[in-house]
C-alpha angles and dihedrals in degrees: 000000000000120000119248113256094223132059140186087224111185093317089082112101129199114256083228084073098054114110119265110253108230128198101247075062091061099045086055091058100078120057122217137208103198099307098335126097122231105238109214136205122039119340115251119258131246084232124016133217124263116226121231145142119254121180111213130190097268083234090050093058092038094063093048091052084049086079095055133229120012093042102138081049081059105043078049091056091050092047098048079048099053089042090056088237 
């Protein structure tokens, strides 16, 4: 059986150590506006994405990620294009 490459090494703690969360912690999580709370991360859609799997031509997706970031956006756009909507 072959070793693992990588190892923790001494930098590795035992979750024992780790501080106790408290509950004056917890209430801190959260951030509030007034009585409202700030909602965080990306800010939902009118209309959300629908997930599937699409096999493209290895030379078709190169090219969009050619562009850089935002290249699924892309193929989506040419696809929305092609489609006349």
């Amino acid at each position: 059986m072959m070793k693992n490459a990588k190892s923790t090494g001494a930098n590795w703690s035992d979750p024992d150590d780790a501080p106790r969360l408290t509950q004056d912690w917890a209430d801190g999580a959260d951030a509030y506006r007034g009585e409202t709370l700030v909602r965080r991360g990306r800010p939902r859609l009118a209309q959300t994405k629908q997930h599937v799997s699409l096999r493209l031509d290895p030379d078709v997706v190169e090219r969009f990620k050619a562009d850089g970031p935002g290249w699924q956006a892309r193929i989506n756009d040419a696809l929305r294009k092609a489609a006349g909507l």
